[in-house]
C-alpha positions as CSV (number, residue, x, y, z in Angstrom):
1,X,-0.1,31.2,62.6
2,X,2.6,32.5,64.0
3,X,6.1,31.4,62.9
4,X,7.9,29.0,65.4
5,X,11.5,31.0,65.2
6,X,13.5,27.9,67.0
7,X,11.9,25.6,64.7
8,X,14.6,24.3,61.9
9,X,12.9,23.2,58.8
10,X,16.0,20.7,57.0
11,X,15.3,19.5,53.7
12,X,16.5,16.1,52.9
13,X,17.3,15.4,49.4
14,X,18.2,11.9,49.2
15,X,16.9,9.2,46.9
16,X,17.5,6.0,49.1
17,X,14.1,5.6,51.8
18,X,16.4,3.7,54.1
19,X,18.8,6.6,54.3
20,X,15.9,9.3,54.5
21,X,14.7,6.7,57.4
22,X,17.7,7.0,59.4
23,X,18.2,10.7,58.7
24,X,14.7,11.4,59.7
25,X,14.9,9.7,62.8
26,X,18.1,10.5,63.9
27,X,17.2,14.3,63.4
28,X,14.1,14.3,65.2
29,X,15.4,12.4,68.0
30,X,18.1,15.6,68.6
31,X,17.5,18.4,71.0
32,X,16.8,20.2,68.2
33,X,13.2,20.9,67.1
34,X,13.2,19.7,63.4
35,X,10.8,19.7,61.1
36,X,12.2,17.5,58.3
37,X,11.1,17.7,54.5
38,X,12.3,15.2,51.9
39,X,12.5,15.3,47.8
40,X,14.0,12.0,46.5
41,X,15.4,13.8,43.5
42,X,17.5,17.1,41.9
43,X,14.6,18.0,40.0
44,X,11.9,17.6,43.1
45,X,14.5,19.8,44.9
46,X,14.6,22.6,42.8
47,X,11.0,22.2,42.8
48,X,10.8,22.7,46.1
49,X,13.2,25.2,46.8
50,X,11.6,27.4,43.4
51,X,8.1,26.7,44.7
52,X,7.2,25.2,41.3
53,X,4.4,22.5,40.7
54,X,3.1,20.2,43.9
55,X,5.6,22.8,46.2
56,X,3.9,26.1,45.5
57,X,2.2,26.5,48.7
58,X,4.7,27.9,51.4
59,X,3.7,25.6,53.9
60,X,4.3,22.3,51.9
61,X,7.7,23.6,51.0
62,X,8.7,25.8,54.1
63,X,12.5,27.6,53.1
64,X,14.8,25.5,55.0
65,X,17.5,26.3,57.4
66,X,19.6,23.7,56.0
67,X,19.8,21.4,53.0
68,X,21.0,17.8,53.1
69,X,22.2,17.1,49.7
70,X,23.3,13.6,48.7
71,X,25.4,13.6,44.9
72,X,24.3,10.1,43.2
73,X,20.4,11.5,42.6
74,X,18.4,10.8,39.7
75,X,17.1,13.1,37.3
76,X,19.6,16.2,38.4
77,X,22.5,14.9,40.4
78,X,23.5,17.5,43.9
79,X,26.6,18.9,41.6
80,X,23.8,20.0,39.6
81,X,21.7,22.0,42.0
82,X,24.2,23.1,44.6
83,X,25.1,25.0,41.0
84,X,21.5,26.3,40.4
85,X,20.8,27.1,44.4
86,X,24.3,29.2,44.0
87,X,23.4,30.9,41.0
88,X,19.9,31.9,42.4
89,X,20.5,35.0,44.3
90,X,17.6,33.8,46.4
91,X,18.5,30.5,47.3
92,X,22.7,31.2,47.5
93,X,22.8,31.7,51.3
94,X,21.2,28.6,52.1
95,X,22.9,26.6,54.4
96,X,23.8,23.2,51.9
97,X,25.7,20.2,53.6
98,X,26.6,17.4,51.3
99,X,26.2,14.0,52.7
100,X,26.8,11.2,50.3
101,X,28.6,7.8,49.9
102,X,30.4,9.6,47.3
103,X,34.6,9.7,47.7
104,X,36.4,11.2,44.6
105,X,37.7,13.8,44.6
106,X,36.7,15.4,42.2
107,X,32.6,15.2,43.7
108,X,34.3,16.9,47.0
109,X,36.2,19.6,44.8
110,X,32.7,20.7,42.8
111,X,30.9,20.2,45.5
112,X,32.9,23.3,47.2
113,X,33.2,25.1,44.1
114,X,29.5,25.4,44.0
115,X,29.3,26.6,47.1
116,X,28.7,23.6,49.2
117,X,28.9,24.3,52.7
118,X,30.5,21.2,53.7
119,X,31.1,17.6,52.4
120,X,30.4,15.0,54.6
121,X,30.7,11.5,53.5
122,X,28.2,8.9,55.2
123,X,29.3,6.4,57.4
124,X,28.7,2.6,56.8
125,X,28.0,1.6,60.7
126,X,24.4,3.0,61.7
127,X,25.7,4.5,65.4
128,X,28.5,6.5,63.5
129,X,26.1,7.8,60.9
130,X,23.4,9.1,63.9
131,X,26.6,10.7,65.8
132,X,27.6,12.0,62.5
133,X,24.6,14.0,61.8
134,X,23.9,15.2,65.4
135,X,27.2,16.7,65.4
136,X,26.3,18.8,62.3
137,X,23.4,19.8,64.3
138,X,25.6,21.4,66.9
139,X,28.1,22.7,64.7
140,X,25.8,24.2,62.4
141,X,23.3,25.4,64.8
142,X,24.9,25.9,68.2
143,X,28.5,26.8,66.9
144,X,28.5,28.7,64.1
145,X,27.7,32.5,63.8
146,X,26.4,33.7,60.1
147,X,26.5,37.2,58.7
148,X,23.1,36.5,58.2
149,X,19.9,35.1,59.7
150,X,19.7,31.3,58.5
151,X,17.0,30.9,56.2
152,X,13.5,30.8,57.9
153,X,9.9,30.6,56.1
């Protein structure tokens, strides 16, 4: 099959259903054609992104064009593998936005020192969160101009 170049495959890590809910549905309601994956947990993410155990088929676990990474996860918390996707010379280029509940300081500062590509904390009202994250959209996929191709499967 041939691969759908304007499709963008954005994996979700995020360990609250009601927030993958809303994130789901908000990014498949953009103009953008999503395809939308979601781990609940650090260690299911590496998983994924390593193509270890249930993720070892390339089309279960597609290489996404971006990663939403939420901090408070069980099992390996998103410090934890925005550190392991950056010292993966396969995985460092991905396209890694942090979007968590999460305000210290000191969760924003790692977060960029591992190579985050941006911090985005969530919203609490559900109409600012869905303009939140269709804004990333645009930024990130109309705006921006990479050295490099985006990550594709």
């Amino acid at each position: 099959m041939a691969e759908d170049k304007n499709k963008h495959i954005i994996l979700v890590v995020e360990d609250d259903e009601d927030d993958y809910f809303l994130i789901s549905s908000t990014l498949e309601s953009t103009e953008f054609d999503c395809d939308v994956h979601w781990v609940k947990n650090g260690e299911e993410a590496m998983g994924y992104l390593l193509r270890q155990n249930e993720w070892q088929d390339p089309t279960k676990s597609p290489v996404p064009s971006l990663i939403l990474l939420d901090i408070n996860l069980p099992k390996k918390n998103g410090l934890e593998v925005l550190q392991e996707i950056q010292q993966n010379p396969a995985l460092k280029n991905l396209l890694t936005i942090v979007l968590t509940s999460s305000k210290t300081k000191a969760n924003i500062v790692a977060a960029y020192d591992y190579g985050a590509n941006s911090y985005v904390q969530k919203p609490s009202q559900i109409d600012q969160f869905t303009n939140g994250l269709q804004l990333i959209m645009k930024y990130w996929f109309q705006l921006v101009e990479f050295p490099f191709h985006p990550a594709k499967s």
